[in-house]
MILUM-988694 format. One line per 5 residues: number of its first residue (from 1); for each residue y, z, x of C-alpha. Coordinates in steps of 0.5 Angstrom, whole numbers, plus 2048, in hexadecimal, padded with zeros to 3 digits. Each point is the difference from the previous one (the first is absolute). Last residue first. Example, Ala and Ser with C-alpha at 12.3 -4.5 7.8 and 13.67 -1.06 7.14 Angstrom:
<rodrens>
2) 7FE/80E/81B ~ 7F9/802/7FE;
</rodrens>
This chain:
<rodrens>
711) 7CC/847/7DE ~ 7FA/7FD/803 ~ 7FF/807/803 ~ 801/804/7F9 ~ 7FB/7FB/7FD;
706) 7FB/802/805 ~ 801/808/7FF ~ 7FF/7FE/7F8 ~ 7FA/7FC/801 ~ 7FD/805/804;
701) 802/805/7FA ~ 7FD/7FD/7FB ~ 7FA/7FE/804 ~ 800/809/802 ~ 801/801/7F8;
696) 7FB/7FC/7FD ~ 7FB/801/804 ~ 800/808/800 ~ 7FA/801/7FC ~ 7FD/7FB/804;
691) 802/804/807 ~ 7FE/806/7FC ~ 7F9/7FD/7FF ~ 800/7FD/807 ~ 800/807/802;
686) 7FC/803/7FB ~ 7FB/7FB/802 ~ 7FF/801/808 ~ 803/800/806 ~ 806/802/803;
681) 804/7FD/806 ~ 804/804/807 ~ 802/7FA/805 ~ 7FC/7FE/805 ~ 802/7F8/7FD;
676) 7F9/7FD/7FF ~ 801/7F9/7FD ~ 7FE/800/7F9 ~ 7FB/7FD/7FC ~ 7FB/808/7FF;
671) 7FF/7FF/7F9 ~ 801/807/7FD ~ 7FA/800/7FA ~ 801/7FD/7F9 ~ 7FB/803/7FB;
666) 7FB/7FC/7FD ~ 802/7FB/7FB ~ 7FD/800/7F8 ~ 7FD/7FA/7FF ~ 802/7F9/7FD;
661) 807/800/802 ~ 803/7F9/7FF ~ 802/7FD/808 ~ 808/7FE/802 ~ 801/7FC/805;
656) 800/803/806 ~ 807/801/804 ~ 802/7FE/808 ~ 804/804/804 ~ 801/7FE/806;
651) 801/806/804 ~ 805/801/807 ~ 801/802/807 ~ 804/805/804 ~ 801/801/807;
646) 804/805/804 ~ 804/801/808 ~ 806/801/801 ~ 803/7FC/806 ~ 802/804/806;
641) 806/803/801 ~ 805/7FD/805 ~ 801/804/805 ~ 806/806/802 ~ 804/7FD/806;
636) 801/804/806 ~ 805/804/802 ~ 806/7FC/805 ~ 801/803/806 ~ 806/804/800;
631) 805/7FD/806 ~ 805/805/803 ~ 806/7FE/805 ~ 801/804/805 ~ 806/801/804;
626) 802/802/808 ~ 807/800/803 ~ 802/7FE/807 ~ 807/803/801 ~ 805/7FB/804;
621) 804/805/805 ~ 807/7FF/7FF ~ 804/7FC/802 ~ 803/803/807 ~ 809/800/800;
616) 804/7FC/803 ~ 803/801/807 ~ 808/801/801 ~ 802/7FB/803 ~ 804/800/808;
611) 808/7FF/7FF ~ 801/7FA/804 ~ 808/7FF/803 ~ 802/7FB/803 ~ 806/802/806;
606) 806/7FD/802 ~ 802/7FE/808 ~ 807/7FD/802 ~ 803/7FC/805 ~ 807/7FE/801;
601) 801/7F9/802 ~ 806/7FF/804 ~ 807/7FC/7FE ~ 801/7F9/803 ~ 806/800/805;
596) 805/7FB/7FE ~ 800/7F8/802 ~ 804/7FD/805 ~ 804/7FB/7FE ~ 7FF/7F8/802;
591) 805/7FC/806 ~ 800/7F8/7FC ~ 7FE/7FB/806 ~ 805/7FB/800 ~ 7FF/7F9/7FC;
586) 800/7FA/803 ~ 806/7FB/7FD ~ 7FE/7F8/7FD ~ 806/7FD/800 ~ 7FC/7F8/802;
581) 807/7FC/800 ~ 800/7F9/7FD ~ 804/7FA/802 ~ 802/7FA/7FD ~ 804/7F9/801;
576) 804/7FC/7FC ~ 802/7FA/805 ~ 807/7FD/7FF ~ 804/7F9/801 ~ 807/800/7FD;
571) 804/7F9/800 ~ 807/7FF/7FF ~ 803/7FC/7FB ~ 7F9/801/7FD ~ 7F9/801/801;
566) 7FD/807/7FE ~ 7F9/800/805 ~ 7FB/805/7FF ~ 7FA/801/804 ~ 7FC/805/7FD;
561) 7F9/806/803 ~ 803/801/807 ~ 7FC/806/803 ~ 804/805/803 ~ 7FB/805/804;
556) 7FC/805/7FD ~ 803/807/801 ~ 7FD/807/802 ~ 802/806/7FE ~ 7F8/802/7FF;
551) 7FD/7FA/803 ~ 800/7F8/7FE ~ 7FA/7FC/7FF ~ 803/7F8/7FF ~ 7FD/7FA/7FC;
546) 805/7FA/7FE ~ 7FC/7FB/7FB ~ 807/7FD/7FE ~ 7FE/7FC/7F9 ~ 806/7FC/7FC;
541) 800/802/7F9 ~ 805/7FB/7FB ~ 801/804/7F9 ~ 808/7FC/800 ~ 804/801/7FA;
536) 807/7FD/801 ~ 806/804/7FC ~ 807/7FD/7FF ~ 807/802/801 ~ 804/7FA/801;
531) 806/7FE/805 ~ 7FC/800/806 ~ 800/7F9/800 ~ 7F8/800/800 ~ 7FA/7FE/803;
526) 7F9/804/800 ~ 7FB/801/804 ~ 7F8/803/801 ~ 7FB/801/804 ~ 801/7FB/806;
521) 7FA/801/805 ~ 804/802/806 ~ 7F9/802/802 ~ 802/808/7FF ~ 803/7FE/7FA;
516) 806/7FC/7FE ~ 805/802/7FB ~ 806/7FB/7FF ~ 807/801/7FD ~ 805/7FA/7FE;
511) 807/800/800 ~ 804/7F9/7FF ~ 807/803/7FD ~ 804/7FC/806 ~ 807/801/7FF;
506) 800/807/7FF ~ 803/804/7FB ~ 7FA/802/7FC ~ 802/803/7FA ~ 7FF/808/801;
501) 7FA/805/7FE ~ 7FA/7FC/7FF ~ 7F9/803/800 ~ 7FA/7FC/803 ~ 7F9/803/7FD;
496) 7FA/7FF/805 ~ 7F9/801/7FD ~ 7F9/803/801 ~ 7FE/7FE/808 ~ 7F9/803/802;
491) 7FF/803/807 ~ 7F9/800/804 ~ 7FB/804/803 ~ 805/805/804 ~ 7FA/805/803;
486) 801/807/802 ~ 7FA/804/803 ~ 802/808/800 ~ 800/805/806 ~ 7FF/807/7FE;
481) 7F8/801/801 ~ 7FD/7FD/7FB ~ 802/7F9/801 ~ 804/7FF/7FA ~ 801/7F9/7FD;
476) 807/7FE/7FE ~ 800/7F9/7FC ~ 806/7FC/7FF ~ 802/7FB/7FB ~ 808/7FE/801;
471) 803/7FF/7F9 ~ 805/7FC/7FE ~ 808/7FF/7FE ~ 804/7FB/803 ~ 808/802/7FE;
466) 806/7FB/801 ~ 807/803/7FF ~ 807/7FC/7FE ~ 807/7FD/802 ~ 801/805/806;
461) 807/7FD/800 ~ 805/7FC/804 ~ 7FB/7FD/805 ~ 7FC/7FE/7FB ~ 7FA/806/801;
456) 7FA/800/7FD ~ 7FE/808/801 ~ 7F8/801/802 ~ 7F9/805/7FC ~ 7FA/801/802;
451) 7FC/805/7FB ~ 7F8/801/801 ~ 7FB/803/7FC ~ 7FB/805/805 ~ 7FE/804/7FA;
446) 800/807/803 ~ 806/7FF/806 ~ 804/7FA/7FB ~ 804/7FD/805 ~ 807/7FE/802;
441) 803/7F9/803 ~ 807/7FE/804 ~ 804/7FA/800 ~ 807/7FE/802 ~ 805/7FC/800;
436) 807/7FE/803 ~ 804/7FA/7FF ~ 807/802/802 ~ 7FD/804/807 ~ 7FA/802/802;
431) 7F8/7FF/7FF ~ 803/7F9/7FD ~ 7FC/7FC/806 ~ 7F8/804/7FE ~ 7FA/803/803;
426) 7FF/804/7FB ~ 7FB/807/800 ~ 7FD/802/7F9 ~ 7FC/807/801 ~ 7FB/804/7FC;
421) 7FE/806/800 ~ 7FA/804/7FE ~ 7FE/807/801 ~ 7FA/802/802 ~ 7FA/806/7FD;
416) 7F9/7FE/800 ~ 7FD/806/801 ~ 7F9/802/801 ~ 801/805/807 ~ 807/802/7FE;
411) 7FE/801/7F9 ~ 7FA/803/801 ~ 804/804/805 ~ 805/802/7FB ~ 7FA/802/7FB;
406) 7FD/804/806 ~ 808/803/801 ~ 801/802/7F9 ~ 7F9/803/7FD ~ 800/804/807;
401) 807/802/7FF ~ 7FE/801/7F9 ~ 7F9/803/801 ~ 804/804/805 ~ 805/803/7FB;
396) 7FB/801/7FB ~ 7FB/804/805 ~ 805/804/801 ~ 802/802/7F9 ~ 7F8/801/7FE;
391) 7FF/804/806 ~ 807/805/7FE ~ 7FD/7FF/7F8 ~ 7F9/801/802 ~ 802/807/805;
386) 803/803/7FB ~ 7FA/7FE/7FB ~ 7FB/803/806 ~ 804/806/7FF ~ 800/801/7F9;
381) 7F9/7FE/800 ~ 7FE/806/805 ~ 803/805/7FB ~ 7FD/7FD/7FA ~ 7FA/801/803;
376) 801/806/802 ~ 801/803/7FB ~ 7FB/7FC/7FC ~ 7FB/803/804 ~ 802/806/7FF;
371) 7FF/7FF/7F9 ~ 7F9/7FE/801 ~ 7FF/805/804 ~ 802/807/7FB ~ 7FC/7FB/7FB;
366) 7FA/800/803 ~ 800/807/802 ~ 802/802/7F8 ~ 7FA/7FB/7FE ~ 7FC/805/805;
361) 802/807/7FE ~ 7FF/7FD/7F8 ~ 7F8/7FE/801 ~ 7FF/807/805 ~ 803/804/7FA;
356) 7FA/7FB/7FB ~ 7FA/801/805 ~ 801/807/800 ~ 801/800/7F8 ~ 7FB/7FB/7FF;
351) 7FB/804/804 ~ 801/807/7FC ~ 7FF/7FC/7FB ~ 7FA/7FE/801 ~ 7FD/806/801;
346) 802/803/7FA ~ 7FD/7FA/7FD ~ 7F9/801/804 ~ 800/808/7FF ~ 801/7FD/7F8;
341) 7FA/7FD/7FF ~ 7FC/7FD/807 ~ 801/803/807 ~ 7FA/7FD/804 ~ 804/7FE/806;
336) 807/800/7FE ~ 803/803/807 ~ 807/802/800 ~ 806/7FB/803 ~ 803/802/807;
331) 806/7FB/7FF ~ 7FF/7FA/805 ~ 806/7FC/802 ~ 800/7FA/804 ~ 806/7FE/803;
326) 801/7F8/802 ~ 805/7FD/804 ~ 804/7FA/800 ~ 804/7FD/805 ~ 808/7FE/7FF;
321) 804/7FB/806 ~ 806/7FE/7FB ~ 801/7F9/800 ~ 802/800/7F9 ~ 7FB/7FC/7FE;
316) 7FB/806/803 ~ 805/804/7FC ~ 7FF/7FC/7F9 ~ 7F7/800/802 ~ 802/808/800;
311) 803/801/7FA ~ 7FC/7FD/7FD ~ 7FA/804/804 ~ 804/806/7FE ~ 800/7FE/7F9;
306) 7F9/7FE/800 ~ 7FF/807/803 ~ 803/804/7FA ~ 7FE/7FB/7FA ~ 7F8/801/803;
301) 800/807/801 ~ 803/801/7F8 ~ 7FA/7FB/7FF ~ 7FB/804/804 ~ 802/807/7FD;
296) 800/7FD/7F9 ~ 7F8/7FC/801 ~ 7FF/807/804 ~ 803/805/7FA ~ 7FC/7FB/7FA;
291) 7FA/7FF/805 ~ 7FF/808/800 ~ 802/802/7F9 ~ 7FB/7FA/7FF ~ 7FB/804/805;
286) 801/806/7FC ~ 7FF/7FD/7F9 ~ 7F9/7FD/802 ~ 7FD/806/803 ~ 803/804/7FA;
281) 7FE/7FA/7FB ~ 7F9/7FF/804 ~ 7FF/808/800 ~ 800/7FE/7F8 ~ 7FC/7FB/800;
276) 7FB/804/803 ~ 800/806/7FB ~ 801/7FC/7FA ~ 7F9/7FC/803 ~ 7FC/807/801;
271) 803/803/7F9 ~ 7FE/7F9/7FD ~ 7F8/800/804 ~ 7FF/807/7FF ~ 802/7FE/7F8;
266) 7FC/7FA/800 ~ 7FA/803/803 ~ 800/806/7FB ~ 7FF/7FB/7FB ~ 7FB/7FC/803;
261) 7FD/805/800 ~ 801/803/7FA ~ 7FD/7F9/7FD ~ 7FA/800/804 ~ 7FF/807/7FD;
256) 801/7FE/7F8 ~ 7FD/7F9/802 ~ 7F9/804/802 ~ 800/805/7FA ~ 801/7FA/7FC;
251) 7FA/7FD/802 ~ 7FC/806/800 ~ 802/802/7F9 ~ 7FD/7F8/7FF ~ 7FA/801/802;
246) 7FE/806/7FC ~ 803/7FC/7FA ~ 7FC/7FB/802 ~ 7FA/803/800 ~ 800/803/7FA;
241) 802/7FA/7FC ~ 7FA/7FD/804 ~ 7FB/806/7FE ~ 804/7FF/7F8 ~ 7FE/7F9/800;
236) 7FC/7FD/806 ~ 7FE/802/807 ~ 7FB/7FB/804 ~ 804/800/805 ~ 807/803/800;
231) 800/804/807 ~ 804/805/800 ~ 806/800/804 ~ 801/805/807 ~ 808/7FE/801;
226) 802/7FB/806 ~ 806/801/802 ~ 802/7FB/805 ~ 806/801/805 ~ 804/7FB/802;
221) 805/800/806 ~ 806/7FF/801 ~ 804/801/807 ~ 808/801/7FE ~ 804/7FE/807;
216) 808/802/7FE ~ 806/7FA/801 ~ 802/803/7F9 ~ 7FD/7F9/7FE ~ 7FA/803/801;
211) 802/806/7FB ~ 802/7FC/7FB ~ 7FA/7FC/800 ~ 7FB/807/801 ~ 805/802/7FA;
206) 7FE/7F9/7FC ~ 7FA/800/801 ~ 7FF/808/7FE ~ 803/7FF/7FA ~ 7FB/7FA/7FF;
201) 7FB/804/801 ~ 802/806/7FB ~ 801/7FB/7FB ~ 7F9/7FC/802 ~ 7FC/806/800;
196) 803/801/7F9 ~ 7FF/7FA/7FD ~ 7F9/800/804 ~ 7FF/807/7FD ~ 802/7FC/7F9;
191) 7FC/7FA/801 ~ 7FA/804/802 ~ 801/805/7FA ~ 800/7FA/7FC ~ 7FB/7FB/802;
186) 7FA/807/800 ~ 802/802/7F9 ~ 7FF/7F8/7FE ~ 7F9/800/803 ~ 800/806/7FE;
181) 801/7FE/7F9 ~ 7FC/7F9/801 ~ 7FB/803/802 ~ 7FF/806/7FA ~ 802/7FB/7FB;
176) 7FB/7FB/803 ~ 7FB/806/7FF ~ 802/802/7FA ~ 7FF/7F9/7FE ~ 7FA/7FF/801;
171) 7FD/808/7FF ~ 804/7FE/7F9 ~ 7FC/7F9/800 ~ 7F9/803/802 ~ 801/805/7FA;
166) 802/7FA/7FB ~ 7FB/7FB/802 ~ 7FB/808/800 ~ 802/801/7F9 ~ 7FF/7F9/7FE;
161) 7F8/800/802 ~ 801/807/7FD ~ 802/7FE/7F9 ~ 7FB/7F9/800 ~ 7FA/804/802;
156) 803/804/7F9 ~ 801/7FA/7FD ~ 7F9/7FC/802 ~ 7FD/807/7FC ~ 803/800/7FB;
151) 7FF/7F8/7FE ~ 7F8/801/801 ~ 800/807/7FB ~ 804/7FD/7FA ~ 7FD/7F9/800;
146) 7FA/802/801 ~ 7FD/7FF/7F8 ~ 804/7FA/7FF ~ 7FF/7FC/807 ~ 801/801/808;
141) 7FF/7FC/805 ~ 803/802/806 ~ 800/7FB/806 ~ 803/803/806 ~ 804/7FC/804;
136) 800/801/809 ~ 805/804/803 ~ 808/7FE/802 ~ 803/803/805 ~ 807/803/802;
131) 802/802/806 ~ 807/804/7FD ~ 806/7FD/803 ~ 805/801/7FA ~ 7FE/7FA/7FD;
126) 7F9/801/800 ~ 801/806/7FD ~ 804/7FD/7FA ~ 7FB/7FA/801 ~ 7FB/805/7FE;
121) 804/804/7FB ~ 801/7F9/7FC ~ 7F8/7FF/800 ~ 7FF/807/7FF ~ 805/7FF/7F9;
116) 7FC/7FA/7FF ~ 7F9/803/800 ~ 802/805/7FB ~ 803/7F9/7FB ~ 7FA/7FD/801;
111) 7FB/806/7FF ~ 803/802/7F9 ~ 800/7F9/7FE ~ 7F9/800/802 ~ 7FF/807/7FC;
106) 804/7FD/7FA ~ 7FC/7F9/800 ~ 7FA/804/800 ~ 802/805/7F9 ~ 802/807/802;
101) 7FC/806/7FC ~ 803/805/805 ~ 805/800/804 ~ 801/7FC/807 ~ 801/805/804;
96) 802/801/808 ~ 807/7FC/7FE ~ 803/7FE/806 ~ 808/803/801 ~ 7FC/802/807;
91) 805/807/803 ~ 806/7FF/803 ~ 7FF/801/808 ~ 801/806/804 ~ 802/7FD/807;
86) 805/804/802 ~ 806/800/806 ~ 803/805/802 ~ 806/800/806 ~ 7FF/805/805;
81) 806/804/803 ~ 805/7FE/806 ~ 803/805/803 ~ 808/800/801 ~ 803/803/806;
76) 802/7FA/803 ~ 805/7FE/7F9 ~ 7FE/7F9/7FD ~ 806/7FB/800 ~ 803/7FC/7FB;
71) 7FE/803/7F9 ~ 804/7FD/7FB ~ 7FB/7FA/801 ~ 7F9/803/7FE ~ 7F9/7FF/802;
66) 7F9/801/7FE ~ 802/800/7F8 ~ 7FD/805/7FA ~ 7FB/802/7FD ~ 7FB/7FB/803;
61) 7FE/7FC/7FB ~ 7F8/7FB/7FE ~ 801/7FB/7FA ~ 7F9/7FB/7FF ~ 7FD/806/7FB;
56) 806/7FF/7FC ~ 801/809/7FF ~ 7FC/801/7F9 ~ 7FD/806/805 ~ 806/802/804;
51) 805/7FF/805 ~ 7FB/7FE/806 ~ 802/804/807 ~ 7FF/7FB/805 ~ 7FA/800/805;
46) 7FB/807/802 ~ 7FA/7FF/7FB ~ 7FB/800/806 ~ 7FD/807/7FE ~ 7FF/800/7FA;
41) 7FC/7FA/800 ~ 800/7F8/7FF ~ 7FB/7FA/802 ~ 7FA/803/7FC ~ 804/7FE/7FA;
36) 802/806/7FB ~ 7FD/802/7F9 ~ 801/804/7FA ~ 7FB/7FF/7FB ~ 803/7FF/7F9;
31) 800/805/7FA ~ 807/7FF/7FF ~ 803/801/807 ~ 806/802/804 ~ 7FF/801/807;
26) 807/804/802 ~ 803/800/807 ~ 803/807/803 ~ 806/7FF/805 ~ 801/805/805;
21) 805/7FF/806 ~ 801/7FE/807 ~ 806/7FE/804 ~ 803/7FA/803 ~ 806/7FE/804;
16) 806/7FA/7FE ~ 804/7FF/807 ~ 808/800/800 ~ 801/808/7FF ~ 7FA/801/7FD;
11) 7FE/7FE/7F9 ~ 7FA/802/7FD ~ 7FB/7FB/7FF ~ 7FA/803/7FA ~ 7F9/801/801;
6) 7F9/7FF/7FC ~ 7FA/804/800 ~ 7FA/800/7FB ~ 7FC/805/7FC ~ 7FC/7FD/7F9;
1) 800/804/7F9;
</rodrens>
């Protein structure tokens, strides 16, 4: 029996850890000799614990898994313990005999099939990052008589060159495993301790932003742990498991303590922070009760004075002499120099209630004034519109007066007032007595058309009427001054209509009627019996040109503007004349009304009030803080192992033709072909007679173990 040590993976919180127990190794032989390569020994089986010996040679197992997902954070107090590992190696399946009485084709087929197997384990070796080297062939020739012996001994070189490849390829794998355990131990505590760094980190970021926010200095530094690791190199196996777990205890350690830290810096840090803030809400709170109370003091200020000055501005309007003054009032307010919390709030509304009665007193000053203003004003008004009405009633009766005698001045001085008349004038024989007549003539003052008129007398009778129509046209020009410049420019004859009344009496009943102008150019006649009305139209004009400038109440000289002459019995000779009067009349002066007493002004004075401000209260004092974040250094990374190293070679059996026996042969001595392998051999007849007694057995069994691994 054959002492090893193997390890098993216990779990741990979240980290497999290793322990140490006794395994015992049994080298089973039947009568073969026990060998091991020069590369394997007791003291270097540290790798991965095998399962059994008809274990497949190329399968190597941890007893359970290095991590585990329902597991999801590792406890700070936990120890990390040692994995194991083995390197114990399934033991050589290569027979060490052939049996005895074996033909050469048995012995060579036994070597084959040997050296297949070693080669298979070799490449098993080598895949598995075993250094493998292949030595030199041997030739062995081999006939009927030595068959037996030569096979036996190139099997058992063959066993222990195939237990050193699988020796060398357990310590191989052990050793991988090993890396690749603490490699994958050394992966997940750090991911682990840095997960929870990084929580506790996290935590305290997102605190040192609250705080920071909070308007709060935060000064961070960063602390580095940097624990007293083992250094890896040249360890492998159990040595570097060993080291690993040493490491890693002192890793975990170090994330538990920089946790805590972190943790008790964000904690001091939340307290500092719900500390600040919440001076800042009470420094906060007592200046909004201050700006609500100062904003509604002002406004209710502000209401009352602009109705004063309202009512000021409409007293001013009014006349009213009003000055304005203003009173500034400062209560006794308390000091709120370095008050915080309640001090502060209390503090505060001590001020407001003073700043709040002072408010109240001034709007009622304010309100006091302006009513008396309104008073006043109302008074004063009432006043001034007595004195308006009689004002007004005076000024109305001299602007008419005044109105009056400038439109009759403008009249007198612009006008072209006149009368018009006009005379018929005759010179006749028949002015009396039985064969009287007559004639006259009328005027049209706006339009200036004529009517001169004459009787037709036959001595018994006005036996008819004769009547001239026209126009006189006459153009008045004032001088601006009261006179007027007249000129009659010319007359226009329109028609003369003849009306009888009674038969014509007389003997002679030759009428004629002439008209003549100024130059005794004729203008118009007519013959008739005077027995007939009849109507004769003329539209003759004659032009006079006559120019006269007359005064006020002046008349223009009697200018002749017709001669007519009624011819008859007795014959009328007549001039028509026309003269215009200027009636412009100068306006008296008018004697104006006295205007009434104005009202004085009254004076007043009225008064602003300003109510001093409490102050606000002091922010708080900004606290500085301090935190630190805490970084573990990394633990070294464990070392590839090296590459195992082994060397194997192979034989060339070759077989001798078979030779008849003519002597008795001698007797066989050990050949001494194979490769020195430090491993305990015997010598001498009885045992190759044992070995050959059991020929049969061991190549049947060699053949039967192969035959299992074809399988």
């Amino acid at each position: 029996m054959q002492n090893s040590q193997t390890y098993k993976l216990y779990k741990s919180g979240k980290l497999w850890v290793i322990g140490a127990v006794a395994v015992a190794g049994v080298a089973v032989s039947a009568n073969t000799t026990q060998v091991s390569a020069d590369t394997v020994s007791n003291a270097d089986a540290q790798a991965v614990k095998t399962t059994d010996a008809t274990q497949s040679d190329k399968q190597v197992q941890l007893t359970a898994s290095s991590t585990d997902t329902t597991t999801n954070k590792a406890t700070t107090d936990d120890t990390t313990k040692t994995a194991t590992v083995s390197s114990t190696a399934e033991k050589s399946t290569v027979p060490t005999t052939a049996g005895s009485s074996v033909t050469q084709d048995q012995a060579k087929d036994a070597v084959d099939k040997a050296q297949d197997t070693v080669k298979d384990d070799a490449k098993t070796a080598s895949d598995a990052g075993v250094d493998v080297t292949t030595g030199k062939t041997t030739d062995v020739t081999i006939n009927d008589d030595n068959a037996s012996s030569k096979t036996d001994e190139v099997l058992s070189d063959l066993n222990k060159q195939d237990q050193a490849v699988k020796d060398a390829t357990a310590k191989q794998q052990a050793n991988d495993q090993a890396y690749q355990t603490a490699t994958t131990e050394k992966t997940d505590a750090t991911k682990q301790g840095q997960a929870d760094l990084d929580n506790a980190t996290s935590d305290l970021d997102k605190q040192v932003d609250t705080t920071e926010k909070a308007g709060i200095k935060v000064n961070v530094e960063v602390a580095q742990s940097s624990p007293e690791y083992k250094d890896f190199s040249g360890l492998e196996g159990q040595n570097l498991l060993d080291a690993m777990a040493y490491n890693i205890n002192l890793y975990k350690q170090a994330i538990a303590d920089g946790v805590a830290s972190e943790k008790a810096d964000t904690e001091t840090l939340a307290k500092l922070t719900a500390e600040y803030q919440q001076k800042q809400a009470d420094y906060a709170k007592a200046n909004a009760d201050r700006d609500e109370a100062v904003e509604k003091g002002q406004s209710d200020l502000n209401n009352a004075t602009s109705d004063l000055d309202k009512q000021v501005e409409t007293s001013k309007n009014a006349g009213l002499d009003v000055s304005v003054e203003v009173s500034k009032v400062s209560p006794k307010y308390k000091d709120l120099t370095g008050l915080e919390a309640q001090e502060l709030l209390d503090a505060m509304a001590y001020n407001l209630d003073l700043y709040n009665k002072a408010v109240a007193s001034g709007v009622a000053s304010e309100k006091a004034d302006t009513e008396a203003l309104v008073k006043l004003t109302a008074e004063y008004q009432k006043q001034v519109a007595d004195y308006e009405a009689q004002k007004a009633a005076v000024d109305k009766a001299n602007a008419d007066k005044k109105a009056a005698y400038e439109k009759a001045l403008e009249d007198y001085m612009n006008g072209t007032n006149h009368t018009t008349s006009m005379t018929a004038q005759t010179q006749t024989d028949a002015s009396s007595g039985q064969y009287q007549t007559f004639m006259n003539a009328t005027v049209d003052q706006k339009k200036g058309e004529f009517t001169l008129e004459h009787d037709m007398n036959d001595g018994v009778h006005i036996i008819g009427h004769g009547v001239l129509k026209g126009k006189i046209n006459w153009k008045i020009v004032s001088n601006g001054d009261g006179t007027e410049t007249v000129t009659i420019s010319s007359i226009e004859l329109y028609s003369y209509t003849y009306t009888n009344a009674y038969q014509n009496q007389a003997v002679n009943q030759n009428i004629n009627f002439h008209v003549y102008d100024n130059e005794d150019n004729e203008l118009f006649s007519v013959h008739h019996d005077g027995n007939t009305t009849f109507s004769k139209t003329i539209n003759k004009t004659a032009q006079i040109n006559k120019t006269f400038k007359i005064s006020p109440n002046e008349t223009s000289p009697l200018t002749q503007v017709l001669i007519v002459d009624d011819n008859w019995i007795w014959n009328t000779h007549g001039q028509v004349s026309t003269h215009i009067k200027n009636t412009n009349v100068a306006p008296k002066t008018p004697i104006y009304e006295q205007d009434p007493v104005k009202p004085t002004a009254p004076k007043a004075t009225v008064h602003h009030v300003q109510v001093v401000a409490p102050a606000k209260g002091h922010e708080p004092a900004v606290p500085v803080a301090s935190v630190k974040k805490v970084t573990v250094a990394d633990m070294p990374n464990a070392d590839k192992p090296q590459p195992q190293k082994v060397e194997v070679h192979y034989y060339n059996i070759k077989k001798t033709p078979k030779v008849e026996k003519t002597e008795t042969p001698k007797a066989v001595e050990t050949a001494s072909i194979l490769p020195h392998t430090n491993a305990n051999e015997s010598h001498g007849g009885v045992l190759l007679s044992a070995m050959a007694g059991l020929a049969s057995l061991g190549l049947a069994f060699g053949i039967s173990k192969k035959g299992k691994k074809q399988n």
